[in-house]
PASEVO-576147 format. One record per residue (C-alpha): residue number from 0; residue in three letters; y negated, z negated, x negated. Coordinates in nm, 4 decimals, padded with zeros to 6 digits. Each point is the difference from the previous one (the first is absolute). Layout:
<atoms>
<k NUM; r ALA; v Y; w Z; u X> $
...
</atoms>
This chain:
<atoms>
<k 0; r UNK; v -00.2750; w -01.7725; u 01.4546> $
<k 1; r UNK; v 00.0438; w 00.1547; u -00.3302> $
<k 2; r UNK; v -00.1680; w -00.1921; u -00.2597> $
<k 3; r UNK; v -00.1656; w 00.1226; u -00.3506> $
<k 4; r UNK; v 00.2652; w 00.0281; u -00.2668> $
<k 5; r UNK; v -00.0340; w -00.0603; u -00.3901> $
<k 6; r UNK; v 00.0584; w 00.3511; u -00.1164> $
<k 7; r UNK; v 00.1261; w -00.0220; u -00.4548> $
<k 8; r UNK; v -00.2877; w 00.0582; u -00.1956> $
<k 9; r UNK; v -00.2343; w 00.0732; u 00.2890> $
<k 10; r UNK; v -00.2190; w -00.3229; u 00.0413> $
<k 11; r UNK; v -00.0222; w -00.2333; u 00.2254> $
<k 12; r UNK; v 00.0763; w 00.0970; u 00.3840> $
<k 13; r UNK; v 00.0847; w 00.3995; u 00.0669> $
<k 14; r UNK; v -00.0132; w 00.0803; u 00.3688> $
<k 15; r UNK; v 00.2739; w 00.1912; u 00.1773> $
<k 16; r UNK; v -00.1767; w 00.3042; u 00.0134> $
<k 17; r UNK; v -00.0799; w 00.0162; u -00.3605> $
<k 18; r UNK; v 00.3579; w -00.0975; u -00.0649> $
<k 19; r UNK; v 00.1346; w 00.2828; u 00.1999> $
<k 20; r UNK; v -00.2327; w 00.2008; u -00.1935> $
<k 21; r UNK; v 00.0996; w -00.1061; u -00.3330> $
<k 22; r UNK; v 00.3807; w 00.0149; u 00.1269> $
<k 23; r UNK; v -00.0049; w 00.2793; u 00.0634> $
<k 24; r UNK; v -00.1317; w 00.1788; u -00.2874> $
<k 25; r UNK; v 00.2906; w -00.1302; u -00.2153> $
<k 26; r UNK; v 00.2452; w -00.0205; u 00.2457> $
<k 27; r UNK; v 00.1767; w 00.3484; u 00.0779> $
<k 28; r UNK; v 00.2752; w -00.1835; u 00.2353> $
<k 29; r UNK; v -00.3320; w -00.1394; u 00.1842> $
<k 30; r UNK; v -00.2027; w 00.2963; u 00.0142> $
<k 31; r UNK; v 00.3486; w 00.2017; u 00.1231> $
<k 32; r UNK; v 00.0247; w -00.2676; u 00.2840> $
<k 33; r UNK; v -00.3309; w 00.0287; u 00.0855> $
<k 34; r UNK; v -00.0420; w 00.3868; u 00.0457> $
<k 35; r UNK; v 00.3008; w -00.0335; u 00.2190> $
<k 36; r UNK; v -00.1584; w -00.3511; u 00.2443> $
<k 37; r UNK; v -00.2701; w -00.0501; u -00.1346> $
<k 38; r UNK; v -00.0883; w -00.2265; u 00.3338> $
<k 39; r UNK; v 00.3425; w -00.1975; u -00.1285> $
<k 40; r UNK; v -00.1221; w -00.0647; u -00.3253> $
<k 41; r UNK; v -00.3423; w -00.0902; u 00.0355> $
<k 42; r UNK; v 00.1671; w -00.2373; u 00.2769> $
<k 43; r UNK; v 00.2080; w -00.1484; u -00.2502> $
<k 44; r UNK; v -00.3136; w -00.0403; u -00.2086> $
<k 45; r UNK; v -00.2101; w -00.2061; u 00.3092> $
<k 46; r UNK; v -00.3053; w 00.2929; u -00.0059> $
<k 47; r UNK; v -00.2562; w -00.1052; u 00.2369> $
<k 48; r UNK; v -00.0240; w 00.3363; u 00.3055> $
<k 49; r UNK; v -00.3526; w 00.0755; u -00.1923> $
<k 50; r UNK; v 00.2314; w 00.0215; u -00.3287> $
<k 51; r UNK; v 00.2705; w 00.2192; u 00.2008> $
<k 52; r UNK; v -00.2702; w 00.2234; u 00.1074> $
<k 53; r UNK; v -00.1539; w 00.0824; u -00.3389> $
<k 54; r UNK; v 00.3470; w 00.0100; u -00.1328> $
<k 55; r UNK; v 00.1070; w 00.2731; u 00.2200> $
<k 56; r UNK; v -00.3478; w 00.1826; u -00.0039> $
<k 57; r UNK; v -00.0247; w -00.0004; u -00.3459> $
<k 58; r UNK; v -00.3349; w -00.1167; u 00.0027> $
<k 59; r UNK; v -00.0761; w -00.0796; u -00.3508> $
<k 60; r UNK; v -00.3185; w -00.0977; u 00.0335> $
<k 61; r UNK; v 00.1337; w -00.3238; u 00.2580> $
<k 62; r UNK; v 00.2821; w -00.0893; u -00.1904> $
<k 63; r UNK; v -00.2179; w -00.0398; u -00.3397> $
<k 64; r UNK; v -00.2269; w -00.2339; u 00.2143> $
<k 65; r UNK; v 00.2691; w -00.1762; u 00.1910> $
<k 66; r UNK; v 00.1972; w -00.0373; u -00.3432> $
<k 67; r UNK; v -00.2513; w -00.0100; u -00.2662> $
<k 68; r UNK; v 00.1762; w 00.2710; u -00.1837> $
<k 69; r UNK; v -00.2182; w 00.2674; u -00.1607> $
<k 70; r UNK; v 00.2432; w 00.2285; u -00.1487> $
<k 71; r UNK; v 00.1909; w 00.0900; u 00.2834> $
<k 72; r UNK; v 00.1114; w 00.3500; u 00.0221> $
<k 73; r UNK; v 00.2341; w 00.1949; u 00.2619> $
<k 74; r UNK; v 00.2646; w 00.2649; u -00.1048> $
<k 75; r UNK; v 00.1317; w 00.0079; u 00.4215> $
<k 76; r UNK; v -00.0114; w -00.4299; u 00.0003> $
<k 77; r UNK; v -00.2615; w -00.1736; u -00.1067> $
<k 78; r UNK; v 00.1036; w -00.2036; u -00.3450> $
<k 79; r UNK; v -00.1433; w -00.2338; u -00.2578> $
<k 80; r UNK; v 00.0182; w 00.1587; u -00.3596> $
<k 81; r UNK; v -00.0289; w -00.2861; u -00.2342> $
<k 82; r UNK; v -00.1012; w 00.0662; u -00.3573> $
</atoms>
């Protein structure tokens, strides 16, 4: 089990979703990995299969609820674009 992680500057506890998210809006290596496997990577990251599936759908509208993100936005993956 993958537990909550202290993301810098973030707050308190960031899920894995969310960190994935974050990742890989500032992460070109990540995001390259992931439109490759993306299965591998979110893997790697512990997603939940209800996180997979939104992941891979692009369903914006679940992965703001399941991550508590509101400014996600999708240019082919789905991304966090932090201010």
């Amino acid at each position: 089990m993958v537990l909550p992680t202290m993301a810098k500057g973030k707050g308190p506890l960031m899920s894995q979703l969310k960190k994935l998210l974050v990742d890989l809006g500032q992460d070109a290596e990540l995001a390259a990995r992931y439109e490759k496997d993306p299965e591998q990577v979110m893997g790697e990251y512990g997603l939940t299969g209800e996180e997979m599936s939104a992941m891979l759908d692009r369903d914006l509208d679940k992965l703001k609820k399941l991550s508590g993100l509101d400014n996600l936005k999708s240019n082919g993956n789905v991304q966090a674009h932090l201010p």
